[in-house]
C-alpha positions as a LaTeX table, in Angstrom:
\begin{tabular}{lrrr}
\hline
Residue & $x$ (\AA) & $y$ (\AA) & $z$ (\AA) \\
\hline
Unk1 & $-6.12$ & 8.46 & 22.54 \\
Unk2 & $-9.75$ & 7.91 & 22.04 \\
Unk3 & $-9.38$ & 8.48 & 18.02 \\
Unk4 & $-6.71$ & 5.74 & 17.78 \\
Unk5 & $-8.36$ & 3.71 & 20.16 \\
Unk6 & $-11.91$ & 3.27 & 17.60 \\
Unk7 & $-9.25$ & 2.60 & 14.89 \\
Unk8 & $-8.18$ & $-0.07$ & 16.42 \\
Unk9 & $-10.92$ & $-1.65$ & 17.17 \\
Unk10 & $-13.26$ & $-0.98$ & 13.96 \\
Unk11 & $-10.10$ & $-2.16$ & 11.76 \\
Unk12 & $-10.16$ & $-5.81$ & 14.36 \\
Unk13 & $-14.03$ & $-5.90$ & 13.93 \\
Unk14 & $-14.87$ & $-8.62$ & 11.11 \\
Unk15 & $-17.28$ & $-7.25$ & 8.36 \\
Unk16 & $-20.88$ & $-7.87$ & 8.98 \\
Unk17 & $-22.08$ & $-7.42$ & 5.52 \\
Unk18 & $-24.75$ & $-10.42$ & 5.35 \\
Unk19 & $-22.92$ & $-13.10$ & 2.86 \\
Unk20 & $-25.64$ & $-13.61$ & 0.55 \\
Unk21 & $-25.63$ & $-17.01$ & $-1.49$ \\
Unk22 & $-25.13$ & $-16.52$ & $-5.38$ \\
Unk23 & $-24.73$ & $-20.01$ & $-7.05$ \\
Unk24 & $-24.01$ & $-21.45$ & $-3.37$ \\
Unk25 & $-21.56$ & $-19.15$ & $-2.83$ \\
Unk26 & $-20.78$ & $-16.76$ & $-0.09$ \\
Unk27 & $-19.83$ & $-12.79$ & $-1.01$ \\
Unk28 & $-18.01$ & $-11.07$ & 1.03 \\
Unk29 & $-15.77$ & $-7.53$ & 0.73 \\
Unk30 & $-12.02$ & $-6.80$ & 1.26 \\
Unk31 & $-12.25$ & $-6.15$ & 5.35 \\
Unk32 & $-10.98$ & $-2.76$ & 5.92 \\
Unk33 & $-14.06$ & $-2.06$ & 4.46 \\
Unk34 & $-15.42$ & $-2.77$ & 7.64 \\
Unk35 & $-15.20$ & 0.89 & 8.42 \\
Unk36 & $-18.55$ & 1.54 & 7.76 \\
Unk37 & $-20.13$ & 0.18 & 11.35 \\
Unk38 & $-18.30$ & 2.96 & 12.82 \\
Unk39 & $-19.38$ & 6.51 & 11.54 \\
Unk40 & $-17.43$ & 8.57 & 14.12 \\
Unk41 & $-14.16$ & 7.37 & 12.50 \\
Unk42 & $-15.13$ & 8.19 & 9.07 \\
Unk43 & $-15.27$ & 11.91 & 10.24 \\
Unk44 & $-12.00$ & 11.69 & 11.95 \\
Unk45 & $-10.36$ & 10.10 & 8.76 \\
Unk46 & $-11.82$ & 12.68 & 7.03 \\
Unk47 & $-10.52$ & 15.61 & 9.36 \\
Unk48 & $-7.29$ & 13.82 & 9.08 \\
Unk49 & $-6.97$ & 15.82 & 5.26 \\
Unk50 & $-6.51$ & 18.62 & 7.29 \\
Unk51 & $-3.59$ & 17.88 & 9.27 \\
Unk52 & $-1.00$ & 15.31 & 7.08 \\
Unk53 & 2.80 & 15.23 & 8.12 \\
Unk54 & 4.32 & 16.70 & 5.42 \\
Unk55 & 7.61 & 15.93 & 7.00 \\
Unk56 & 7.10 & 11.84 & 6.47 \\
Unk57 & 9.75 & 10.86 & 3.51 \\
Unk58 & 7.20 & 9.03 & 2.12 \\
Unk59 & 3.01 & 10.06 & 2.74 \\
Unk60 & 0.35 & 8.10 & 3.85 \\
Unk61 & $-1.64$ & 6.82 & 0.53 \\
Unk62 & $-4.68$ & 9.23 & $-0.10$ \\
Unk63 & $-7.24$ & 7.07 & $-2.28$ \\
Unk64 & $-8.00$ & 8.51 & $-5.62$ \\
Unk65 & $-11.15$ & 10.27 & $-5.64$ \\
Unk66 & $-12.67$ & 8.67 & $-8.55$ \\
Unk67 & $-11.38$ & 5.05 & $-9.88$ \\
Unk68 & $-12.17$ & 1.18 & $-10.65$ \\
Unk69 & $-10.41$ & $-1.89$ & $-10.55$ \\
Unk70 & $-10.57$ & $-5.20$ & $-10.62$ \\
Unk71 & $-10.25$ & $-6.97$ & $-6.98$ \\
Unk72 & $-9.04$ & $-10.32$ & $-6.58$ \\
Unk73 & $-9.93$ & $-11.32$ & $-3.15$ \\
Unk74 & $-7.35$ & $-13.95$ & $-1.84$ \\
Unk75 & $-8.32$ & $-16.16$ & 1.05 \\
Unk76 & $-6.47$ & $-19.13$ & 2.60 \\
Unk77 & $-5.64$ & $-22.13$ & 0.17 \\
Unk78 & $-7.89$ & $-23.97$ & 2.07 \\
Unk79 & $-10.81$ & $-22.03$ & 1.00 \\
Unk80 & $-13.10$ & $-24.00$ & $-1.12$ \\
Unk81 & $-13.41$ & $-20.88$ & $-3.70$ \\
Unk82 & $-9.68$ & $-18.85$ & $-2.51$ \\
Unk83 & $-9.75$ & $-16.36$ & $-4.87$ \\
Unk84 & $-12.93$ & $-13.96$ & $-5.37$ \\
Unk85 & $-13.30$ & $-11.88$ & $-8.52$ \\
Unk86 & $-14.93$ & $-8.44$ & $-7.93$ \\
Unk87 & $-15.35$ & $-5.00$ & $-10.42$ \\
Unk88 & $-14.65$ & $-2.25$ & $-7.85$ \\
Unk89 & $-16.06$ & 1.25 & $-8.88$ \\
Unk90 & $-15.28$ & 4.41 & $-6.28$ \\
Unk91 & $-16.15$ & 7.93 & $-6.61$ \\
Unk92 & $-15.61$ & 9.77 & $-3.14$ \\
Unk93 & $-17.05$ & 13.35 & $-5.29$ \\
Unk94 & $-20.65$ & 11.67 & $-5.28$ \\
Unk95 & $-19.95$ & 9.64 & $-1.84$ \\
Unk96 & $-20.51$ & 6.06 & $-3.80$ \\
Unk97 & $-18.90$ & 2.99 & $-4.47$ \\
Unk98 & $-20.21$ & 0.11 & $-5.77$ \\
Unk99 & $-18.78$ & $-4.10$ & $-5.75$ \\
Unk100 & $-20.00$ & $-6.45$ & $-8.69$ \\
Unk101 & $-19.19$ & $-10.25$ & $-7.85$ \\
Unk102 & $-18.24$ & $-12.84$ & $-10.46$ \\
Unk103 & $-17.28$ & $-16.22$ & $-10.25$ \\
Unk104 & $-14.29$ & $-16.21$ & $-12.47$ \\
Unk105 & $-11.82$ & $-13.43$ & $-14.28$ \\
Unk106 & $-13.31$ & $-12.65$ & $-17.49$ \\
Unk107 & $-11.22$ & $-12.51$ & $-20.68$ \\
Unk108 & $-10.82$ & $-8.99$ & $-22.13$ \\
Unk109 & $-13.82$ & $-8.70$ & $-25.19$ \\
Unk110 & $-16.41$ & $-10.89$ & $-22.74$ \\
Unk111 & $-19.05$ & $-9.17$ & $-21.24$ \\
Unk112 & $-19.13$ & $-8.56$ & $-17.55$ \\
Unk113 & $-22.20$ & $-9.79$ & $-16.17$ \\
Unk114 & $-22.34$ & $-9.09$ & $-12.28$ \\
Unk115 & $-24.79$ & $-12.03$ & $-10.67$ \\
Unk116 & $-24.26$ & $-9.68$ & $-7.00$ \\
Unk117 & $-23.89$ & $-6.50$ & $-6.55$ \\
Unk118 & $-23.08$ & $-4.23$ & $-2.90$ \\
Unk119 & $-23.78$ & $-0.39$ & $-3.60$ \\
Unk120 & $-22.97$ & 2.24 & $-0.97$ \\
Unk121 & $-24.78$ & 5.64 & $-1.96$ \\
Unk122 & $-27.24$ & 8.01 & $-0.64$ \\
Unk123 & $-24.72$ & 6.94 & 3.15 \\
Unk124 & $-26.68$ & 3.26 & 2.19 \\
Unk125 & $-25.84$ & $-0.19$ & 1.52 \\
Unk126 & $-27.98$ & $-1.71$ & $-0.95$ \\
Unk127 & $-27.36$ & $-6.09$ & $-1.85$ \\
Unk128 & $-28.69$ & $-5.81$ & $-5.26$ \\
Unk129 & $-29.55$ & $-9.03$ & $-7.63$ \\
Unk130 & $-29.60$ & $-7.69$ & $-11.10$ \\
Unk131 & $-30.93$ & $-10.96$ & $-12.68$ \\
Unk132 & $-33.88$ & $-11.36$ & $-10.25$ \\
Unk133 & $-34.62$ & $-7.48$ & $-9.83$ \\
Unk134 & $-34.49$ & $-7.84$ & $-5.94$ \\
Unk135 & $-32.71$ & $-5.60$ & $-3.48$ \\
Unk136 & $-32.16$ & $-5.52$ & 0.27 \\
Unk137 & $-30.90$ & $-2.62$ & 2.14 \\
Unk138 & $-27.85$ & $-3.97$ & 4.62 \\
Unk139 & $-27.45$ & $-0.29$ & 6.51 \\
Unk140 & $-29.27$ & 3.10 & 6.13 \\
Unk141 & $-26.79$ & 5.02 & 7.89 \\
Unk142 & $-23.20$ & 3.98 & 6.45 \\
Unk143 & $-20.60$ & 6.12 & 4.90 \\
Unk144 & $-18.38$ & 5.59 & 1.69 \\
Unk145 & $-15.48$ & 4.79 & 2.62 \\
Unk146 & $-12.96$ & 7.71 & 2.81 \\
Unk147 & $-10.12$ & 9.02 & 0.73 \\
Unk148 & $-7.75$ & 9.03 & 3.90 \\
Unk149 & $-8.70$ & 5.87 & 5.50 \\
Unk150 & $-4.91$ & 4.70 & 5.42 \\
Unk151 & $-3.64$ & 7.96 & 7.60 \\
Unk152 & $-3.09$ & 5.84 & 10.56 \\
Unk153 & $-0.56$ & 3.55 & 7.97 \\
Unk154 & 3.01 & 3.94 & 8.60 \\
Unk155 & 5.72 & 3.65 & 5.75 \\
Unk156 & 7.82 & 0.94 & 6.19 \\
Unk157 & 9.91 & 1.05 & 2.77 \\
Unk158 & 10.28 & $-0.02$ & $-0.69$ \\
Unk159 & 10.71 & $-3.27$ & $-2.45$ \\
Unk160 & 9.70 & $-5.00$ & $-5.49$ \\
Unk161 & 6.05 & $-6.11$ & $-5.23$ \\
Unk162 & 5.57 & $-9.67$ & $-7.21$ \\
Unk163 & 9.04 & $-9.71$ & $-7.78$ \\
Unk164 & 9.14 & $-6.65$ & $-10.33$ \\
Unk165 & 7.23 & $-3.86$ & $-9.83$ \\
Unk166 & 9.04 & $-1.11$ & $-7.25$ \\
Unk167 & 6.43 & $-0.50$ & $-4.67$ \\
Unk168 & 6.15 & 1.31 & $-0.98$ \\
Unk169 & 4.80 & $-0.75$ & 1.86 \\
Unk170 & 2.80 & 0.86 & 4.38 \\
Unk171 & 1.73 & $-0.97$ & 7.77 \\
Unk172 & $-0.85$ & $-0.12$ & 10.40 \\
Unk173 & 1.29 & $-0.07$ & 13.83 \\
Unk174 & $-1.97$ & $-0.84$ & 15.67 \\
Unk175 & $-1.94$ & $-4.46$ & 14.09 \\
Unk176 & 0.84 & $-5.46$ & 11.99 \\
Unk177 & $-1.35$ & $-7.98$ & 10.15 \\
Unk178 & $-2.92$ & $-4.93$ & 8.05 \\
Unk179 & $-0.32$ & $-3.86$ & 5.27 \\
Unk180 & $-1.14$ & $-1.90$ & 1.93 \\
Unk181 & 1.32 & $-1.55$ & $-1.19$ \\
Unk182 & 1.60 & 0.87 & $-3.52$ \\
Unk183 & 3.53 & 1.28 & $-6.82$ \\
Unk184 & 6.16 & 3.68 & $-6.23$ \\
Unk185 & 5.96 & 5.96 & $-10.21$ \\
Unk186 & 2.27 & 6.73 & $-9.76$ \\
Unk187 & 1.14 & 5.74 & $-5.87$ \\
Unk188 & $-1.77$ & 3.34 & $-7.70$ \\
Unk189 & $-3.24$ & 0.81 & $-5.13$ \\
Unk190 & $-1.59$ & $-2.59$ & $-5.28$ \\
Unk191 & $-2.27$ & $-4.45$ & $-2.37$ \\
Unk192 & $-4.00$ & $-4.37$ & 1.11 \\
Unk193 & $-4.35$ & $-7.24$ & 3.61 \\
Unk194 & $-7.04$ & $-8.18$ & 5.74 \\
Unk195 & $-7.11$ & $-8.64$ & 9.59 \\
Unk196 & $-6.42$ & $-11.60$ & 11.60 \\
Unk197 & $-9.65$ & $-12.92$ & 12.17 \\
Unk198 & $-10.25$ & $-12.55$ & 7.86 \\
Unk199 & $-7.12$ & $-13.58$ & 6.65 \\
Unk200 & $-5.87$ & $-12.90$ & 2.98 \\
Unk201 & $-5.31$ & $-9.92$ & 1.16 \\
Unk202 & $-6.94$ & $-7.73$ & $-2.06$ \\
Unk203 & $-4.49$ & $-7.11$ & $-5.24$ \\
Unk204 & $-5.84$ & $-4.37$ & $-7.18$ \\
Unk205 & $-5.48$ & $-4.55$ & $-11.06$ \\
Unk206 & $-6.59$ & $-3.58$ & $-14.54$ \\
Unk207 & $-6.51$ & 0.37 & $-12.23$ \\
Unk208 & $-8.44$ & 2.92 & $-13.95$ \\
Unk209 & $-8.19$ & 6.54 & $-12.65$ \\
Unk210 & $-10.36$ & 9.16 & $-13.79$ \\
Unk211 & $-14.48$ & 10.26 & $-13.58$ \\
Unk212 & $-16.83$ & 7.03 & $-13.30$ \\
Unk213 & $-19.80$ & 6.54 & $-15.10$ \\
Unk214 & $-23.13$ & 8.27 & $-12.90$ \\
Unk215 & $-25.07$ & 5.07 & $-13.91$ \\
Unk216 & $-22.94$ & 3.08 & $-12.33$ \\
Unk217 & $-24.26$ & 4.65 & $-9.05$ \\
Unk218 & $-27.75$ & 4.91 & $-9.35$ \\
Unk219 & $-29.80$ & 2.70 & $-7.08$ \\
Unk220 & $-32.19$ & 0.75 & $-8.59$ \\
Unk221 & $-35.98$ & 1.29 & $-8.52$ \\
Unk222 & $-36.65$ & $-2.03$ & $-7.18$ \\
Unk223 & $-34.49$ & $-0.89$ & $-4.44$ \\
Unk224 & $-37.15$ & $-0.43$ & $-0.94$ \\
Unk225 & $-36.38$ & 3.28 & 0.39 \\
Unk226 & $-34.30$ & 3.32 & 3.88 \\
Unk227 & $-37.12$ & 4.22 & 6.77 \\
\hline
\end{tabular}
């Protein structure tokens, strides 16, 4: 099968967003995220709205269309830096998402003050340093990253996630090493691992559902245009 064949190999390809060096410190994104370098499965995840299995006990996870959270990245505990802080902002009805990098969690009542930013919009990836005013464009021709990207996910059951919270565990049966949790009550995005050759996982948190903020989305006029 051709479709699940380019699954299975854009979810093994490593991300090739540039790291960029903020403070001496490499940014990357959560790896499924990868998805991107490979536009003809974007379309087929999309078709795949079309055609769910209503007869599974327990659905694939369909992506709210319009959320944020707060990403912690986890990496080996080797990693010099294992844990990445990120402000995650998605809203499939304008096709945009947008990443802003920290150092550290921020106490509620502090300002967040992004020193990196990664916008997709306009089908664009834009690396965007607020504090300098520059901008780079990393693709011209890159899709947001679907709703349905986690149809090829199997369920695999329920169990407490961190010990508490009742959660379904979905696995990809083309590699076992990619997993994604969800709490059971409301189907909000725990957890998703990365692949082999990135190894760790993003937990999801602080999950607000509901219509984002256009601003957040706007690319910024010191942005170059994509040729």
């Amino acid at each position: 099968n051709r479709i699940i064949a380019s699954m299975k190999s854009a979810l093994f390809a490593l991300l090739l967003v540039a790291a960029v060096a903020v403070k001496a410190k490499p940014f990357s994104l959560p790896s499924h995220f990868a998805l991107c370098d490979h536009p003809h499965l974007f379309s087929a995840l999309n078709d795949r709205e079309k055609s769910l299995d209503i007869s599974a006990a327990v659905q694939p996870p369909v992506w709210p269309f319009q959320w944020n959270a707060t990403l912690a990245k986890i990496g080996p505990e080797e990693d010099a830096n294992p844990i990445q802080w990120t402000k995650f902002y998605y809203d499939y009805t304008v096709k945009s998402n947008r990443f802003e990098f920290y150092d550290h969690y921020l106490n509620l009542g502090l300002n967040w003050t992004a020193s990196f930013v990664i916008l997709f919009a306009n089908n664009s990836i834009y690396h965007i340093h607020p504090y300098e005013q520059k901008c780079s464009i990393r693709s011209c021709n890159c899709p947001v990253l679907s709703p349905w990207w986690l149809q090829q996910f199997t369920y695999k059951g329920s169990s407490p996630f961190r010990g508490g919270i009742p959660a379904d565990f979905f696995q990809l049966q083309a590699d076992p090493s990619l997993t994604y949790w969800q709490r059971s009550r409301d189907l909000t995005p725990l957890r998703s691992t990365n692949q082999a050759n990135d190894p760790g996982a993003t937990d999801y948190s602080d999950v607000m559902i509901g219509p984002q903020d256009p601003a957040l989305f706007k690319i910024p006029p010191y942005c170059p245009p994509c040729m």
